[in-house]
C-alpha positions, 0 to 999 in steps of 0.5 A: 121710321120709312115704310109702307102703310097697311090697313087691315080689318080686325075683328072688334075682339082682337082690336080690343085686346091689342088695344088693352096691352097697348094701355098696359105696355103704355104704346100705342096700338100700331107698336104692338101690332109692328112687334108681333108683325115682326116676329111674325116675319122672324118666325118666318125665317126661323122656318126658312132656317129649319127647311134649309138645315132638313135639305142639308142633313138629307143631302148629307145622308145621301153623300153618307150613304153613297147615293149622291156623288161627291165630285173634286175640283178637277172633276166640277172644271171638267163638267163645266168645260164640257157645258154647252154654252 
């Protein structure tokens, strides 16, 4: 699998315990630290997702509420035109 190496410094308790599930899992200690890397990474997008999904609802409830106008087609072409260049 291409990608980019990293070397990173572990406190010696940590290593040993990656290296003790490693055994157990029967992998090697880069494959369990790539998984948790990984769902490090996944957790990171679920928590994009989550932000993404507050904005919306806030938005949502301002559109409700009558705080945030809502524009049809002709009105967004007319503002559009109208943009400086």
């Amino acid at each position: 699998m291409p990608g980019t190496k990293l070397t990173v410094t572990l406190p010696d308790d940590v290593r040993r315990r990656a290296e003790a599930r490693a055994t157990r899992e029967g992998t090697t200690l880069e494959a369990v630290v790539r998984e948790r890397l990984e769902e490090f990474a996944d957790e990171l997008d679920l928590a994009d997702e989550e932000e993404d999904i507050r904005a919306s609802d806030e938005v949502a409830a301002r559109i409700a509420s009558g705080e945030e106008p809502v524009l049809d087609w002709s009105e967004v072409k007319a503002r559009l035109d109208a943009a400086p260049r």
